[in-house]
gemmi code that builds the backbone of each chain (N, CA, C; Angstrom):
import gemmi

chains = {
    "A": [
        ("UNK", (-17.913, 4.303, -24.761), (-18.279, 3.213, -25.647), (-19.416, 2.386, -25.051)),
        ("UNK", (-19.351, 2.185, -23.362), (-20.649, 1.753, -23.308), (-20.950, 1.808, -22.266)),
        ("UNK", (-22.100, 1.228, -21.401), (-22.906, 1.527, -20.791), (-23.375, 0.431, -19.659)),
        ("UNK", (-23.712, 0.769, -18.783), (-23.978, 0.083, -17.592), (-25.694, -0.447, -18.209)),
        ("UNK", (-26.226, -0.442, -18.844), (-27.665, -0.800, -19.447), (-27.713, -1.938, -19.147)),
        ("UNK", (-28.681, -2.490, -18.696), (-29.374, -3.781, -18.483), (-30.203, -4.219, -19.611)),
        ("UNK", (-29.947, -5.019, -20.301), (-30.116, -5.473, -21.164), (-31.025, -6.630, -21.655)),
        ("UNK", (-31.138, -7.111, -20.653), (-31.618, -8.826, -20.243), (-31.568, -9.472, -18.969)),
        ("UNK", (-32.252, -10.216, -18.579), (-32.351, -10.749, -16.952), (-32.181, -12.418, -17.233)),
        ("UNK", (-31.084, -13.021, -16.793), (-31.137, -14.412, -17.197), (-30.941, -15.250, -16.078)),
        ("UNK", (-31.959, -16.082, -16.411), (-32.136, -17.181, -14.964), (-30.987, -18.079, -15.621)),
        ("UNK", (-30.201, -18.723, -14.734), (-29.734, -19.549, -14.583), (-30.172, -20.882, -13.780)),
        ("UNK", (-30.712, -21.903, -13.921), (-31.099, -22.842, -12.836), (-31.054, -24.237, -12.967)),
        ("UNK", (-30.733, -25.013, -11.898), (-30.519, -26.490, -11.571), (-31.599, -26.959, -10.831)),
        ("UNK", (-32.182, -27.995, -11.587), (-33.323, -28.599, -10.880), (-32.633, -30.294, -10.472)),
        ("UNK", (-32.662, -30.477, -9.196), (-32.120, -31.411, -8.576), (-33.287, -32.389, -7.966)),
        ("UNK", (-32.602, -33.830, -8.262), (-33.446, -34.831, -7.461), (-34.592, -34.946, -7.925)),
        ("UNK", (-34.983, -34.438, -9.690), (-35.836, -34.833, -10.180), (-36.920, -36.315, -10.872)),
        ("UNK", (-37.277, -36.572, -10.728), (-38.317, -37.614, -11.449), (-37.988, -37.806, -12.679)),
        ("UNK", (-36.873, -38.773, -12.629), (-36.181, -39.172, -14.019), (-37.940, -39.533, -14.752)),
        ("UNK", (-38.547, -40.461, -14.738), (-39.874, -40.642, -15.736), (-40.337, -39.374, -16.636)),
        ("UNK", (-40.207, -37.985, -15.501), (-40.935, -37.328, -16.233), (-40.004, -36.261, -17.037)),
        ("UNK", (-38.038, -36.431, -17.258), (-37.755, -36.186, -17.866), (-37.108, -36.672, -18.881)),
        ("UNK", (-37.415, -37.692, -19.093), (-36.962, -38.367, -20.361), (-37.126, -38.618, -21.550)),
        ("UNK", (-38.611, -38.009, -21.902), (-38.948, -37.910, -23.150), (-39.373, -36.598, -23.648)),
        ("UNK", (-39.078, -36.325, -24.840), (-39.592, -35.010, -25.561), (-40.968, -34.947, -25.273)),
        ("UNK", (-41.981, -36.257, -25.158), (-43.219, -35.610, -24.954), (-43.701, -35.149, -24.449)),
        ("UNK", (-43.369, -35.703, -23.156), (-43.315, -35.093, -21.685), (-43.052, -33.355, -21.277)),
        ("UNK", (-41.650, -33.794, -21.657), (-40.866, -32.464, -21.268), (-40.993, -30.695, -22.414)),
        ("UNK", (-41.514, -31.573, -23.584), (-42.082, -30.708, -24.277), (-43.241, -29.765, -24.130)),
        ("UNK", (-44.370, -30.580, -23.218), (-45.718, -29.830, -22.929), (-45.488, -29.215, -21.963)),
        ("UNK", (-44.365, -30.015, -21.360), (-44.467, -28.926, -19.611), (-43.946, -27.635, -19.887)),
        ("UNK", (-42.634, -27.830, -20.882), (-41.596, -26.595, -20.730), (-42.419, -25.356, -21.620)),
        ("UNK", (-43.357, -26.209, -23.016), (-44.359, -24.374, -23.095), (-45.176, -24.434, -22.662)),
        ("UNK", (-45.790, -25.054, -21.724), (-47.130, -24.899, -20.344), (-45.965, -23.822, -19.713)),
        ("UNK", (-44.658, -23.910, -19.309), (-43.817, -23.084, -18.570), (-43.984, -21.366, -19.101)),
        ("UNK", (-43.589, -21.380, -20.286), (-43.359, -20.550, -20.752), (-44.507, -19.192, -21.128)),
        ("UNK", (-45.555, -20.332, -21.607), (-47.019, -19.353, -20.794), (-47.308, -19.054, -19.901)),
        ("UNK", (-46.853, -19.981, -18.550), (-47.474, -19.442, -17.544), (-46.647, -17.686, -17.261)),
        ("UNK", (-45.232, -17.691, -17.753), (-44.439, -16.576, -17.230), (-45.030, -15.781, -18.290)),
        ("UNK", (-45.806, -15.701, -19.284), (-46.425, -14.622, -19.878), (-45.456, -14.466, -21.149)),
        ("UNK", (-44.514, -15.030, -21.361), (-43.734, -15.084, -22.377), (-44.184, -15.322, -23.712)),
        ("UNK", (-43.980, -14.495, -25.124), (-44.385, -14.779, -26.374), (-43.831, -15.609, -26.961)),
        ("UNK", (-44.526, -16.802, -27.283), (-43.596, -17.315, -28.218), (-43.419, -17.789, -29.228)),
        ("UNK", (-42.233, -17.655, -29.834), (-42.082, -17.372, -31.281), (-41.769, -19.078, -32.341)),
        ("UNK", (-41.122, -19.719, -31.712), (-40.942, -20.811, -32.414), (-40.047, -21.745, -31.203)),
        ("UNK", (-39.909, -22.950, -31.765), (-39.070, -23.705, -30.742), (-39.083, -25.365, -31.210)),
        ("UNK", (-38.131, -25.890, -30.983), (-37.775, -27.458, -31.086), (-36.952, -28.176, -29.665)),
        ("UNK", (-37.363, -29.241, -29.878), (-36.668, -30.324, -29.309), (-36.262, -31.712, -29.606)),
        ("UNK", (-34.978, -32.004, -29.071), (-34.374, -32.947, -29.242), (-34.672, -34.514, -28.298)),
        ("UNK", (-34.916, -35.294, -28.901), (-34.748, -36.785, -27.822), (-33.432, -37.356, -27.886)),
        ("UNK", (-32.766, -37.856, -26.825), (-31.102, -38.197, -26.790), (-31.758, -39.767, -26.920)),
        ("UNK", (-30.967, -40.677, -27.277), (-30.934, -42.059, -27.125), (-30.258, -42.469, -26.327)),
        ("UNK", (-30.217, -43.039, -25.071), (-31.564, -43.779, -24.917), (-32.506, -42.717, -24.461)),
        ("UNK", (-31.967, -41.729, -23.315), (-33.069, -41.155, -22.800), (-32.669, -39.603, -22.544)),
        ("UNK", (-33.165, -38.855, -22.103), (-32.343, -37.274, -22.262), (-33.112, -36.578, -23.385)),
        ("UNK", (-33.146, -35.023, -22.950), (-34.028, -34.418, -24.054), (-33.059, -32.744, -23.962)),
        ("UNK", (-33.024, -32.263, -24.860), (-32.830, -30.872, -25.209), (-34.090, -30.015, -25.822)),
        ("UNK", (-34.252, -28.688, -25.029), (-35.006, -28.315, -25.961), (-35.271, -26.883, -25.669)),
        ("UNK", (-35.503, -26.096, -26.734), (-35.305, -24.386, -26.859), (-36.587, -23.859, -27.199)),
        ("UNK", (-36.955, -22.804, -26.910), (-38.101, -21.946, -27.258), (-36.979, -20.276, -27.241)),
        ("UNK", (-37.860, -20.120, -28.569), (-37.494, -18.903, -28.854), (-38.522, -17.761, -28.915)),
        ("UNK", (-38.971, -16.968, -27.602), (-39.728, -16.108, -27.514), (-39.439, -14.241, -27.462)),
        ("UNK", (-40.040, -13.488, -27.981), (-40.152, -12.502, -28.205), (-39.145, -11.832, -27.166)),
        ("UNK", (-39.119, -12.084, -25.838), (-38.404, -11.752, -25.032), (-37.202, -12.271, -25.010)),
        ("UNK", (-36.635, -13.245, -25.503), (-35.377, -13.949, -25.583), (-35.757, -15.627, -25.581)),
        ("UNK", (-35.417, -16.106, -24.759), (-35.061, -17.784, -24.926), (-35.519, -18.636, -23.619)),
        ("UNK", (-36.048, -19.555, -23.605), (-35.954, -20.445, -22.804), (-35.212, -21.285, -23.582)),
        ("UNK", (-34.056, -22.674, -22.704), (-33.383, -23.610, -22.983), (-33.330, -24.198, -21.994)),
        ("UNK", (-33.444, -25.545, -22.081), (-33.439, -26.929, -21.351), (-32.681, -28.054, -21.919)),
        ("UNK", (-32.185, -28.482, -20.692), (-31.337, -29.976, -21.072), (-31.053, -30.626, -19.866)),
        ("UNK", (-31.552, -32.081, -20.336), (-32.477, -33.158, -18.732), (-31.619, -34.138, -19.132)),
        ("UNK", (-30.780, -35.006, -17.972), (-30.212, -36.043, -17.721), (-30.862, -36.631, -16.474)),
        ("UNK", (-32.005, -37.570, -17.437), (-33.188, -38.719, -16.550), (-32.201, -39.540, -15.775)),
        ("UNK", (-30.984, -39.959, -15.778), (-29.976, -40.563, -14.911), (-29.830, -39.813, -13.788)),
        ("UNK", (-29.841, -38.762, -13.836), (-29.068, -38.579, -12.693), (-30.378, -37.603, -11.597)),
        ("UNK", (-31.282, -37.653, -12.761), (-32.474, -36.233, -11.964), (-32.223, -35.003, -12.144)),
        ("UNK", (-31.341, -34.748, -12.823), (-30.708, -33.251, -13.402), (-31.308, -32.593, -14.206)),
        ("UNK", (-31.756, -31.454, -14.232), (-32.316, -30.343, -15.412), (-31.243, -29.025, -15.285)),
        ("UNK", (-31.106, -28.537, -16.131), (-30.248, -27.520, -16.616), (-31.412, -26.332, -17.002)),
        ("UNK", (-31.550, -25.440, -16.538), (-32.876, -24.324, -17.334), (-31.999, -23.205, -17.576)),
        ("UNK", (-32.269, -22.208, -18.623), (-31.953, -21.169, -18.783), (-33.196, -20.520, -19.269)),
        ("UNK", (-33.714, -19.385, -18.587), (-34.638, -18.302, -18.980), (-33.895, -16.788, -18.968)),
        ("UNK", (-33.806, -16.683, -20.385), (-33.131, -15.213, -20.601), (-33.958, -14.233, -20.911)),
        ("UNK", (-34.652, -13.585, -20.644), (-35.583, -12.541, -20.982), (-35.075, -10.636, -20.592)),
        ("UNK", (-35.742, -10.117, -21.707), (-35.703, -8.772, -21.967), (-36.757, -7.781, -21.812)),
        ("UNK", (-38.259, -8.365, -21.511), (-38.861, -8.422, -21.200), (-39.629, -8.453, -20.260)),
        ("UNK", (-40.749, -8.018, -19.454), (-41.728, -7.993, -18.705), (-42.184, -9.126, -18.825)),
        ("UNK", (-41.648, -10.160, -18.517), (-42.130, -11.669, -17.336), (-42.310, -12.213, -16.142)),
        ("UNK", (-43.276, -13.191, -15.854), (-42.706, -13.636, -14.503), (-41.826, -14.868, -14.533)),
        ("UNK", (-41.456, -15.268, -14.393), (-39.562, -16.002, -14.703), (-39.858, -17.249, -13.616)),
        ("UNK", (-40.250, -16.422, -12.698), (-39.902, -17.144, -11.532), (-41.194, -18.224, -11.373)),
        ("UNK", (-42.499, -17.634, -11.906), (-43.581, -18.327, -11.731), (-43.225, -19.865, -12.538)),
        ("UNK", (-42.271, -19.735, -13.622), (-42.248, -20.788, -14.927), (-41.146, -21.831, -13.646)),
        ("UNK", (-40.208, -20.930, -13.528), (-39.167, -22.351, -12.368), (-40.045, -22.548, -11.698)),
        ("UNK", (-41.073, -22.073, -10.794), (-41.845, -23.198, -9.881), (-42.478, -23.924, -10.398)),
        ("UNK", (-43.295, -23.637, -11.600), (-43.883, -24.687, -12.492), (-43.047, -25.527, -12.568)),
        ("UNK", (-42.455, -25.561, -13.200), (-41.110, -26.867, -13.642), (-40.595, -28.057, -12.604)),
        ("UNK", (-40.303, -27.160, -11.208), (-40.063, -27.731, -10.254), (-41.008, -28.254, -9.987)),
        ("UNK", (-42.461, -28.187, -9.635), (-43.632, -29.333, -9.511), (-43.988, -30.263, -10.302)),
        ("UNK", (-43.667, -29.750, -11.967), (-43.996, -30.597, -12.873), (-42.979, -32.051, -13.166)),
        ("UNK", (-41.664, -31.082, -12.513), (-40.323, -32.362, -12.685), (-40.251, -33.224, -11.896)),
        ("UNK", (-40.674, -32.881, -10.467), (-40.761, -33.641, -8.797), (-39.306, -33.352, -8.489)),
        ("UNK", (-38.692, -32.234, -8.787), (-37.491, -31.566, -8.216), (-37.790, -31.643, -6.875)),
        ("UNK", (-36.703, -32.004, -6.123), (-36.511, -32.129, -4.730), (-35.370, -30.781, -4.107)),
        ("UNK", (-34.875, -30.301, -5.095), (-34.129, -29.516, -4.640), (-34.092, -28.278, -6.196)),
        ("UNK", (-33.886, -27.336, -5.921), (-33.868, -26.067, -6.917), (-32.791, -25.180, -6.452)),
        ("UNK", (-31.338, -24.798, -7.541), (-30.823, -24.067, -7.332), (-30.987, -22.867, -8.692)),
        ("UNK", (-30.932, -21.316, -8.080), (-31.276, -20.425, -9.310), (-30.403, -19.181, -9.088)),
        ("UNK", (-29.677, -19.113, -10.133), (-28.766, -17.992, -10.337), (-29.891, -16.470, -10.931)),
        ("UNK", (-29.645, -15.271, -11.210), (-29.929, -14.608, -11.712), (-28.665, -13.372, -11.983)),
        ("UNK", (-28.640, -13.513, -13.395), (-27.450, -12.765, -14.139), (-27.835, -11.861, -14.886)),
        ("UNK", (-27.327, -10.533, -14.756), (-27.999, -9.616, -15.491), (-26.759, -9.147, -16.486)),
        ("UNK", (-27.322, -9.085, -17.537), (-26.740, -9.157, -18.900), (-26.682, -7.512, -19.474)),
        ("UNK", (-25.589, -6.846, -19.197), (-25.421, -5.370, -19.344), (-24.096, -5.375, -20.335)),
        ("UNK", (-24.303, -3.760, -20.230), (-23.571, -3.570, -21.721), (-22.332, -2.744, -20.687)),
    ],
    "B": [
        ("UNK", (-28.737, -37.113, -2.745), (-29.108, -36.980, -3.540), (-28.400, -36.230, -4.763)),
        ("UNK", (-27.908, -35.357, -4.544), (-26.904, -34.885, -5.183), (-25.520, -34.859, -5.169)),
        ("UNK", (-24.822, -34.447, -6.295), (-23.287, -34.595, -6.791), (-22.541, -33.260, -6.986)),
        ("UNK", (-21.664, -33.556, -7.076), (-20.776, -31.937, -7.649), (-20.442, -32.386, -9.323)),
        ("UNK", (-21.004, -32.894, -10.020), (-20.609, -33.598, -11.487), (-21.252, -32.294, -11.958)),
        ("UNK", (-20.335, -32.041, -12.518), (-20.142, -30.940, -13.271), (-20.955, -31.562, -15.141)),
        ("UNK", (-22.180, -31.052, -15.082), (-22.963, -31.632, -16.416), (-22.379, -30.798, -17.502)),
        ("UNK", (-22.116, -29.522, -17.477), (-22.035, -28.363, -19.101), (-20.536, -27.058, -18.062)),
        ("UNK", (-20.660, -26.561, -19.282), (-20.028, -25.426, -19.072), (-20.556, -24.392, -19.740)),
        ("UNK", (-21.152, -23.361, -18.922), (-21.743, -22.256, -20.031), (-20.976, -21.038, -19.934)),
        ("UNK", (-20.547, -20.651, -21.080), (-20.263, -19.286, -21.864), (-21.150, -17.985, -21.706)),
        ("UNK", (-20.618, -17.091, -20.597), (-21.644, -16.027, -20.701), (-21.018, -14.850, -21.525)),
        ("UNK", (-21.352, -14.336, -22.496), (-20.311, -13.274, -22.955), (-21.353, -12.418, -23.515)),
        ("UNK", (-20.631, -11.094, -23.210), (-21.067, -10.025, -23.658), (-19.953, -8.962, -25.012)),
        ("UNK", (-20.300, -8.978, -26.051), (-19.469, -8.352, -26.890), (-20.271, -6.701, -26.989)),
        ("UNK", (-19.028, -5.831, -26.695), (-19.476, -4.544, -26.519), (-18.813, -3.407, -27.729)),
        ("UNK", (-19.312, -2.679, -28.251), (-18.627, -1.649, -29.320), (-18.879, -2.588, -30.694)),
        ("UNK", (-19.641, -3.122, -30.781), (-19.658, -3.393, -32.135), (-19.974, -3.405, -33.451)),
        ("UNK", (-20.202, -3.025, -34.168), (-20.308, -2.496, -35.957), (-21.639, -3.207, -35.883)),
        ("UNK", (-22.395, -1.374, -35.754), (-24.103, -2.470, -35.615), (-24.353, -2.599, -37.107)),
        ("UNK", (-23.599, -2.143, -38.274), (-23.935, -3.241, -39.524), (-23.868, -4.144, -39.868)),
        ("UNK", (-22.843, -4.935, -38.811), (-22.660, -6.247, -38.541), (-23.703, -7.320, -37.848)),
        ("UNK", (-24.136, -6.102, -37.215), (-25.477, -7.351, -36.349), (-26.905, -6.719, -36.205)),
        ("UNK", (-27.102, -6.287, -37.919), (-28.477, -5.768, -37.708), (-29.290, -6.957, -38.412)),
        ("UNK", (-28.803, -7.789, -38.930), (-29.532, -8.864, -39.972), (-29.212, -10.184, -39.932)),
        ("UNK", (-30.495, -10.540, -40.448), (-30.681, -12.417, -40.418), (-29.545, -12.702, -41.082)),
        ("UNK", (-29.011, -12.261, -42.376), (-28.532, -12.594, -43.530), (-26.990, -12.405, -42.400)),
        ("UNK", (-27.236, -11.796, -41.649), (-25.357, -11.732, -41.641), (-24.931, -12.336, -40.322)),
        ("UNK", (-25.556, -12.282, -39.766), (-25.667, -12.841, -38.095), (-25.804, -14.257, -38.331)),
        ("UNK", (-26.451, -14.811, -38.689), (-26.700, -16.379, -38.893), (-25.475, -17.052, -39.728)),
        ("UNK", (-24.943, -16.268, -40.967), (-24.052, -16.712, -41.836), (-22.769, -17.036, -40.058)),
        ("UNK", (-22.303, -15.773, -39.926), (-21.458, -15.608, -38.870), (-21.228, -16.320, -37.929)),
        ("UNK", (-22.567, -16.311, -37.046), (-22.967, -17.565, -35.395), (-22.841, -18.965, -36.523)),
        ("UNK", (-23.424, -19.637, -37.292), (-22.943, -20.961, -37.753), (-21.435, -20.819, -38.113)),
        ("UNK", (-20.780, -20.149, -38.299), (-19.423, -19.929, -38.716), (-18.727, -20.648, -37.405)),
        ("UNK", (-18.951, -19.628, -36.615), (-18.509, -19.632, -35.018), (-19.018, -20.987, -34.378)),
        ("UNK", (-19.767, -21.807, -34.504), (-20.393, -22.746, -33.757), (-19.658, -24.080, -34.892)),
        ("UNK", (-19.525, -23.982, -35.920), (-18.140, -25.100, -36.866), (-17.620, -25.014, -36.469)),
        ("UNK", (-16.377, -23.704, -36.042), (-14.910, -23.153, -35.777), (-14.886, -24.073, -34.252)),
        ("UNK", (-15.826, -23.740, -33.177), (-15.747, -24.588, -32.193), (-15.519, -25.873, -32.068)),
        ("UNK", (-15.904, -26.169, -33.545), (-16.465, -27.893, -33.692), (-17.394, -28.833, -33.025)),
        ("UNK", (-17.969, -27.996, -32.595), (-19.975, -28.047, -32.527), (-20.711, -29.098, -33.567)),
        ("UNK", (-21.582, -29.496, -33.027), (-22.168, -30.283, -34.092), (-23.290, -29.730, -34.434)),
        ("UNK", (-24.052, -29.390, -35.288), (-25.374, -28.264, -35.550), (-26.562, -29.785, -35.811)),
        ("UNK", (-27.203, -29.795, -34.864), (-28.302, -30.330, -35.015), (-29.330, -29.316, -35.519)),
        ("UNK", (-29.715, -27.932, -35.340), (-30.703, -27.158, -36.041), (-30.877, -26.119, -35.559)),
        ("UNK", (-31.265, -24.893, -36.208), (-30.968, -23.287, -35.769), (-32.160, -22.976, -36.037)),
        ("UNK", (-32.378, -21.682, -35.435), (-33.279, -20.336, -36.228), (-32.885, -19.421, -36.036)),
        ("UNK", (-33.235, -18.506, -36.664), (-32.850, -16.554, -36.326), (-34.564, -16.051, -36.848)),
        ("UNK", (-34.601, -14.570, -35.848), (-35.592, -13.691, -36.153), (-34.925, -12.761, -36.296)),
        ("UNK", (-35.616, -12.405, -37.198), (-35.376, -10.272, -37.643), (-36.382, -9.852, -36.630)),
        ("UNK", (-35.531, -8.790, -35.688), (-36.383, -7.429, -34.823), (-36.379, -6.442, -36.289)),
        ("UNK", (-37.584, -5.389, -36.166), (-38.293, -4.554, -36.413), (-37.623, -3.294, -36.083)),
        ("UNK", (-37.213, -2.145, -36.039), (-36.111, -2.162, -37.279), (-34.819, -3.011, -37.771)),
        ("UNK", (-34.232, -3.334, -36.539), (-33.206, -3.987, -36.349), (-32.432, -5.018, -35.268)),
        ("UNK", (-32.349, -5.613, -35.476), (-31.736, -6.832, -34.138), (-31.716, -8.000, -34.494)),
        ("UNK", (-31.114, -9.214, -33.820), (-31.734, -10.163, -34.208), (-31.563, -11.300, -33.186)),
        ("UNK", (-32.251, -12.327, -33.134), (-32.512, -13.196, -31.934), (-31.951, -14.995, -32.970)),
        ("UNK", (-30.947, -15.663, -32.469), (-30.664, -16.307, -33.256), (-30.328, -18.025, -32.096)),
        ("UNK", (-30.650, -19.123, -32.032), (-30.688, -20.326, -31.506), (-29.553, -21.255, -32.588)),
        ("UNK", (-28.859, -22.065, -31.992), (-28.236, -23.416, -32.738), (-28.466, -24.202, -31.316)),
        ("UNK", (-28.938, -25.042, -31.914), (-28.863, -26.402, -30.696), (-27.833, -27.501, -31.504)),
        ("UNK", (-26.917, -27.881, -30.620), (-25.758, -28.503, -31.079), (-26.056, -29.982, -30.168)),
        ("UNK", (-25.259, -30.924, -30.944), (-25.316, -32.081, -29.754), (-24.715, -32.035, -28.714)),
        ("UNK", (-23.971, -30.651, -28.346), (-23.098, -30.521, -27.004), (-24.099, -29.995, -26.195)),
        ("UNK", (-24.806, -29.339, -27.068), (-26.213, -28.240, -26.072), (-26.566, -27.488, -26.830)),
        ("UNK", (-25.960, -25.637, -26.289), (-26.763, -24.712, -27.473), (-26.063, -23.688, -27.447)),
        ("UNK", (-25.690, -22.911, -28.979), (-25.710, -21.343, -28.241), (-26.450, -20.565, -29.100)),
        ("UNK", (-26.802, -19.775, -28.374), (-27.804, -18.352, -28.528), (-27.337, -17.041, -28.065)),
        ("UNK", (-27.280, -16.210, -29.238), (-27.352, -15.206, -29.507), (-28.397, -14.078, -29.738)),
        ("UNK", (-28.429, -12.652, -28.832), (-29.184, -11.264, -28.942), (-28.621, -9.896, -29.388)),
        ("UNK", (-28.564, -9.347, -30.473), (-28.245, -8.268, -30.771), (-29.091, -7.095, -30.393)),
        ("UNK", (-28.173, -5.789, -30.188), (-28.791, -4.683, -29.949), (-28.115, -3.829, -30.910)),
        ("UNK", (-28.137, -3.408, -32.124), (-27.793, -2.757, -33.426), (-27.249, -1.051, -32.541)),
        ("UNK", (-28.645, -1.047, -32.535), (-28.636, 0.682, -31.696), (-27.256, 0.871, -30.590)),
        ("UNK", (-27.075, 0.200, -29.863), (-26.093, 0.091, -29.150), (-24.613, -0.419, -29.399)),
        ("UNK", (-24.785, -1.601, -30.327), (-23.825, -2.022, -30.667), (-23.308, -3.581, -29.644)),
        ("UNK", (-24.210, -3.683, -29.214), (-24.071, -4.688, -28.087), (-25.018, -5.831, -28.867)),
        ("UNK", (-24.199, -7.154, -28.011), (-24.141, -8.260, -28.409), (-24.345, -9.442, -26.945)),
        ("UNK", (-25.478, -10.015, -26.828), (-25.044, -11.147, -25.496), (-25.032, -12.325, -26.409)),
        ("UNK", (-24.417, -13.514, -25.391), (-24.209, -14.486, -26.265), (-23.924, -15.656, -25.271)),
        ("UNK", (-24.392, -16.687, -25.677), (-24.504, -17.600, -24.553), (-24.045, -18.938, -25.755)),
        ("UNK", (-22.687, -19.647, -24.824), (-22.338, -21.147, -25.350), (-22.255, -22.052, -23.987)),
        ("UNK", (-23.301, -23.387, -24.186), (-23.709, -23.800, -23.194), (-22.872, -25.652, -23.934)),
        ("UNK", (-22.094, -25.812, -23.324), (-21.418, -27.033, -23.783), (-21.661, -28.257, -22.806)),
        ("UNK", (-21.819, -29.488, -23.311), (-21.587, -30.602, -22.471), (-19.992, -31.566, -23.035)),
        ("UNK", (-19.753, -31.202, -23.831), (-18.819, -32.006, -24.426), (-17.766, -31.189, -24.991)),
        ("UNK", (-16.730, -31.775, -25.304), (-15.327, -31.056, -25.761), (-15.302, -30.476, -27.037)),
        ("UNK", (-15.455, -29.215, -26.848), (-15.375, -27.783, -28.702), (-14.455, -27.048, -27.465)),
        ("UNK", (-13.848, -26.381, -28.405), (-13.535, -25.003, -28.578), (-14.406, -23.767, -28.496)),
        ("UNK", (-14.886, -23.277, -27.611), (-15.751, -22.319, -26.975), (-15.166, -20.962, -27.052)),
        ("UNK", (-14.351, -21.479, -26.987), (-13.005, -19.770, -26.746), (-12.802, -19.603, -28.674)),
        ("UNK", (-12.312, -20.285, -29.372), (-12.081, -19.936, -30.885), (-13.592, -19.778, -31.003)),
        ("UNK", (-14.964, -20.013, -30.727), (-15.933, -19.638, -31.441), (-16.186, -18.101, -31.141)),
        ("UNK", (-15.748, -17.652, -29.385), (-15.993, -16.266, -29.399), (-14.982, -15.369, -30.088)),
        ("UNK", (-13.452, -15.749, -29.990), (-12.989, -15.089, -30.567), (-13.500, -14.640, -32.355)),
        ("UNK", (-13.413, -15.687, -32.264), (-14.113, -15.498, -34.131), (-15.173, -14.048, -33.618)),
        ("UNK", (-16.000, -14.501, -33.070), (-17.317, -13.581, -32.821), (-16.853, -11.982, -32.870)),
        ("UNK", (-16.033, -12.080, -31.674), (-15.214, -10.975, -31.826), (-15.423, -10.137, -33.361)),
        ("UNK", (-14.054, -10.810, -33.595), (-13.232, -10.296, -34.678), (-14.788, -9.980, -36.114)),
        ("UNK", (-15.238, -11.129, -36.257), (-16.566, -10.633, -37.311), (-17.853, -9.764, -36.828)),
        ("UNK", (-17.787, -9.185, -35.888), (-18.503, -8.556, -35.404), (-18.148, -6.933, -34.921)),
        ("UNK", (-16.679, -6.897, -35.211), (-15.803, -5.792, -35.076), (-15.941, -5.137, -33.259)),
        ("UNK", (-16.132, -6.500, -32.523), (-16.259, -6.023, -30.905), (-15.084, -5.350, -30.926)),
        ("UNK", (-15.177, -4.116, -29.677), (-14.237, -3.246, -29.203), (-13.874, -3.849, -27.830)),
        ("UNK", (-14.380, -4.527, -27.230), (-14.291, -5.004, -25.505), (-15.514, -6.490, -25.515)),
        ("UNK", (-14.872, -7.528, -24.870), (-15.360, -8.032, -24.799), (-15.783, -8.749, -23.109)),
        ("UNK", (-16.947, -8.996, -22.492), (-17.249, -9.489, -21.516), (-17.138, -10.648, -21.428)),
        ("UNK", (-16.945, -11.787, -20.256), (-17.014, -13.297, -20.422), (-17.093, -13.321, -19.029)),
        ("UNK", (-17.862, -14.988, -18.628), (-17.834, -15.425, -17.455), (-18.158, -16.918, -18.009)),
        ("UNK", (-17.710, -17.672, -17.000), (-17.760, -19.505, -17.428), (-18.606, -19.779, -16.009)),
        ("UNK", (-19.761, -20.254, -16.258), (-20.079, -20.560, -15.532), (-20.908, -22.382, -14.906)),
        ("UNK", (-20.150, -22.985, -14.494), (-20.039, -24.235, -14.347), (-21.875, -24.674, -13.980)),
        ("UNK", (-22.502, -25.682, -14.946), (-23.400, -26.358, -14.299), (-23.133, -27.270, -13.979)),
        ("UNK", (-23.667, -27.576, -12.654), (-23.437, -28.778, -11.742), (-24.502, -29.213, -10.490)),
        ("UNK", (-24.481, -30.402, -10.481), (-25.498, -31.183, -9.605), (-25.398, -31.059, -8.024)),
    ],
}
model = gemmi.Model(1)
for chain_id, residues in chains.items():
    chain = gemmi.Chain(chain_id)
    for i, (resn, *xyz) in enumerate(residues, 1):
        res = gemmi.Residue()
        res.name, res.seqid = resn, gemmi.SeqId(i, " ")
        for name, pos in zip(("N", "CA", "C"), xyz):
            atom = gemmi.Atom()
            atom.name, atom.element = name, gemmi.Element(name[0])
            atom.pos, atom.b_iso = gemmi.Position(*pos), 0.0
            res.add_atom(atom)
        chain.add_residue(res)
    model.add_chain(chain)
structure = gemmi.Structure()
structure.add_model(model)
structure.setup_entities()
């Protein structure tokens, strides 16, 4: 019934000790995260984001290869990333982006491979 | 600088053996994943789905808890699926549902805690 196939490569990652300023607004966090998503070569297809009140942002891109998703708590310096791709990307180039663009002081990154 | 505060809980699941007439289309996949993301008691702030070329489909809900996203593979019959929660749903009744309308034969899961 099935198969050891690799299917998808999904980052998992925590960006720590970030620069609450520069994640607290959709405007912000909006240009960086598809500046991100180009830089890893990723297509992309459509995407939105959310502003939390007071401060906090969600926000998804839906690219040819699968998904980027983000969600930033400016309190605490916390980013949440998920890059799921199926695709021929560089993944890793977009978390270092992020991490310079956020002033992450610390970066933790899972990588989960998504098989059948 | 950092905490062990546990921000989300994400849902990694893989549904395997499943009725790729079930998950070759916008029309039926989207009806279904919003099904599953109510049943949780999710709040749907806003979705999309793409149709793959012959078949598949790539589908986003961003909820006010966070998000989940869904990838079909028709040809295979495989399904990944990601519920990324910050707040209290039912995560487990949305996959089961998934399950069952998707006619999975085996299903994969892992919970994997984000935290600071």
């Amino acid at each position: 019934m099935t198969s050891s196939k690799i299917y998808g490569h999904h980052y998992l990652v925590e960006l720590l000790g970030c620069d609450p300023s520069r994640i607290q607004q959709v405007s912000t966090v909006e240009h960086v995260f598809l500046e991100a998503a180009r830089i890893s070569g990723a297509t992309i297809v459509e995407h939105f984001f959310k502003q939390y009140e007071p401060e906090g942002v969600t926000g998804i891109i839906l690219i040819s290869e699968s998904h980027f998703a983000i969600h930033t708590w400016p309190e605490d310096g916390f980013v949440a990333l998920d890059i799921f791709t199926c695709g021929t990307m560089d993944s890793q180039a977009a978390i270092d982006f992020l991490k310079q663009e956020f002033g992450a002081q610390d970066v933790r990154q899972r990588l989960v491979e998504r098989h059948g």
